[in-house]
VOVOVO-768358 format. One record per atom (N, C-alpha, C): residue number from 1; residue in one letter; x, y, z. Coordinates in pm, 1 decimal. Layout:
BEGIN
REC NUM a X Y Z $
...
! end
This chain:
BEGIN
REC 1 x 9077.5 9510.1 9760.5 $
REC 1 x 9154.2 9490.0 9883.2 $
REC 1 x 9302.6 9465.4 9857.5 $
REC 2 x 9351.1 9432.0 9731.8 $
REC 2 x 9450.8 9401.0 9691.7 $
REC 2 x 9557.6 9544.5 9681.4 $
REC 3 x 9500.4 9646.7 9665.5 $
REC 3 x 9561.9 9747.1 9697.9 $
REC 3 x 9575.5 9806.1 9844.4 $
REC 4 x 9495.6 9799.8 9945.2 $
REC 4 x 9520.6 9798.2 10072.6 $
REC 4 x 9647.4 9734.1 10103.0 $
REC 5 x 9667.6 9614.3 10074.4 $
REC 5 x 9739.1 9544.5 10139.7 $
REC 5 x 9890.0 9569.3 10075.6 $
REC 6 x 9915.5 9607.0 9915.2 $
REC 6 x 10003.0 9670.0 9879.2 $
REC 6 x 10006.2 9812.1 9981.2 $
REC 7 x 9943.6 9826.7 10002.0 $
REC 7 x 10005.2 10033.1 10079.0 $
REC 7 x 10001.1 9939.2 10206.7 $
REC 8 x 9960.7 9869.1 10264.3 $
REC 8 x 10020.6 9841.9 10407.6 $
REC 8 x 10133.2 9764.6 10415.3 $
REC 9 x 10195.6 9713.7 10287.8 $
REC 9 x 10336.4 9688.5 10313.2 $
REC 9 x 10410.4 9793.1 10261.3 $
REC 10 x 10393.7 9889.7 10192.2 $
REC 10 x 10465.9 9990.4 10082.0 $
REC 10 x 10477.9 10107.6 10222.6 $
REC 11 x 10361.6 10185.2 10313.8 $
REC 11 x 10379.0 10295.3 10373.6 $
REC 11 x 10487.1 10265.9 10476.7 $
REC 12 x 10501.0 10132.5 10578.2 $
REC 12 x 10605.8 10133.2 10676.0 $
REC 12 x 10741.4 10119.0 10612.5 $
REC 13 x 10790.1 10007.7 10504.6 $
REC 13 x 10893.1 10069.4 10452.2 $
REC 13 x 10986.1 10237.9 10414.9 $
REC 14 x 10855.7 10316.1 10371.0 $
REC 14 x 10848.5 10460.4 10299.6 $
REC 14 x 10920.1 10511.0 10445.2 $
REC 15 x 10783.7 10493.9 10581.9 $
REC 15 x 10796.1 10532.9 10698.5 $
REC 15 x 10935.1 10502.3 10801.2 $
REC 16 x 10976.4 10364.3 10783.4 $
REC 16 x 11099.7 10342.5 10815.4 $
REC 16 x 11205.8 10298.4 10763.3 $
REC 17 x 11216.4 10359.2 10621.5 $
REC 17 x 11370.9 10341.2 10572.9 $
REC 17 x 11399.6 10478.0 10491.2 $
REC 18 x 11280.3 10457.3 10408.0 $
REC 18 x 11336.7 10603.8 10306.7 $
REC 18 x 11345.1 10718.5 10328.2 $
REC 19 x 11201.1 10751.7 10457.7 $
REC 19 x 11210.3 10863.0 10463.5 $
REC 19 x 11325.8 10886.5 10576.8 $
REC 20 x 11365.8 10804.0 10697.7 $
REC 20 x 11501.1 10893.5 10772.1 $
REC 20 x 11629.5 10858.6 10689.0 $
REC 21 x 11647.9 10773.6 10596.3 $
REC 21 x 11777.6 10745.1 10506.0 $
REC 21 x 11778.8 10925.3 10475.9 $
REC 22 x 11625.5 10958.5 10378.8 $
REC 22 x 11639.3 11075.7 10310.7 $
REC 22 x 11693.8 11194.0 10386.7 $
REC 23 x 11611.2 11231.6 10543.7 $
REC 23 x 11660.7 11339.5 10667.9 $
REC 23 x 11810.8 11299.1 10686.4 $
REC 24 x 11864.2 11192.5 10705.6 $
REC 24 x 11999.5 11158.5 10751.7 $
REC 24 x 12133.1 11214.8 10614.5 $
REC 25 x 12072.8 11210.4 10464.4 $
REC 25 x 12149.0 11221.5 10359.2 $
REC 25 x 12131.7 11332.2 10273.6 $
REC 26 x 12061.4 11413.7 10218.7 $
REC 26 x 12005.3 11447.6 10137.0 $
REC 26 x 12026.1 11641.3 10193.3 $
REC 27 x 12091.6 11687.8 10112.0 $
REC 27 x 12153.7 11832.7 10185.2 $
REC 27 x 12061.6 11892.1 10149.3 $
REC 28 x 12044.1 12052.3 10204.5 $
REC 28 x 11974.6 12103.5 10208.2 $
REC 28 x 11883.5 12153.1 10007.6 $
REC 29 x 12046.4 12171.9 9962.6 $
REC 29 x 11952.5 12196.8 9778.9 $
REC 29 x 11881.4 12043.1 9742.3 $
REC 30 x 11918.9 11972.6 9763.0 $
REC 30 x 11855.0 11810.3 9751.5 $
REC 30 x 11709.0 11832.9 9802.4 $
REC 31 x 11716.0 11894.6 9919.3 $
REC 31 x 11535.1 11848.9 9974.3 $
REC 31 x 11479.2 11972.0 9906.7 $
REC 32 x 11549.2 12130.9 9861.9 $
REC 32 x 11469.7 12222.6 9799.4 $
REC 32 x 11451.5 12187.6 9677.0 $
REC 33 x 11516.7 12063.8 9605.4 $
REC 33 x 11438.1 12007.1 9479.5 $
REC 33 x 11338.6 11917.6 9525.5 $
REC 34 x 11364.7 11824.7 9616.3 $
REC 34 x 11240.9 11733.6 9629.5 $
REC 34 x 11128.6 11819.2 9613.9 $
REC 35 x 11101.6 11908.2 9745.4 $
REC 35 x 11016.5 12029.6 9734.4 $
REC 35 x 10991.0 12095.5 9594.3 $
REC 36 x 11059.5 12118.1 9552.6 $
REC 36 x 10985.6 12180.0 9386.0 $
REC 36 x 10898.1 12074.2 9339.0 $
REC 37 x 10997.2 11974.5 9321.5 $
REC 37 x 10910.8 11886.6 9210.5 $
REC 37 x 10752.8 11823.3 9323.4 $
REC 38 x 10761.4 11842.7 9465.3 $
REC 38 x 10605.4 11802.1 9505.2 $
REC 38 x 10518.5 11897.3 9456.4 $
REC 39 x 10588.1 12044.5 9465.0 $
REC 39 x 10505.8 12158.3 9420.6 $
REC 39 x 10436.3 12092.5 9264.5 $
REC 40 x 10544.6 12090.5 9186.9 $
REC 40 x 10506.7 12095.6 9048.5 $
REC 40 x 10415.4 11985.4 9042.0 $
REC 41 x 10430.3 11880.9 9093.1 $
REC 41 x 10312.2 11798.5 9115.3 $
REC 41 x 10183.1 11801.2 9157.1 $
REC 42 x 10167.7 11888.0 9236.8 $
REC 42 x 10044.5 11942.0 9254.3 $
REC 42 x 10026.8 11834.4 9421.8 $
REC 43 x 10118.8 11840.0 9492.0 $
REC 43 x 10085.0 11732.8 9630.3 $
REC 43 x 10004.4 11826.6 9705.6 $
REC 44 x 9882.3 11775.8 9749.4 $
REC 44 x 9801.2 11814.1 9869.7 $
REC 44 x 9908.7 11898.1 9991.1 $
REC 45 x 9992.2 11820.6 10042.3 $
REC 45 x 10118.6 11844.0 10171.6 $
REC 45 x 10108.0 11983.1 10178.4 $
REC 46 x 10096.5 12014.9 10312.9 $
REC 46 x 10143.4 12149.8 10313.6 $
REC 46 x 10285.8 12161.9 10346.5 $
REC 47 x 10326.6 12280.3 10344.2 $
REC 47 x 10466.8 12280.2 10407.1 $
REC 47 x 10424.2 12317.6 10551.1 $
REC 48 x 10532.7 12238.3 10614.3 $
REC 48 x 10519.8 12269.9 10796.5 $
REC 48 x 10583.6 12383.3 10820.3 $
REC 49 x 10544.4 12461.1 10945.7 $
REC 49 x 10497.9 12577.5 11033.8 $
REC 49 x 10637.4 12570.7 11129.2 $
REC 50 x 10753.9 12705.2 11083.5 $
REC 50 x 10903.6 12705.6 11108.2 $
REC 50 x 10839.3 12768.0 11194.4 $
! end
């Protein structure tokens, strides 16, 4: 349970700081690296539907 409670303080931070800091800062070659390196990682995520 000790990890639950780490990801229920860890996801709303992620959810409300890093990830719109990241949309608000981070130019467009910035997020096409983030994107590589999830690729190269092997993340489940799909890419969303332009």
């Amino acid at each position: 349970m000790a990890a639950m409670a780490l990801l229920r303080d860890h996801i709303p931070k992620e959810q409300d700081g890093v990830f719109p800091a990241a949309l608000a800062n981070l130019s467009t070659e910035e997020w096409e690296a983030v994107e590589a390196t999830r690729i190269k990682a092997g993340s489940p995520l799909s890419r969303p539907v332009a």
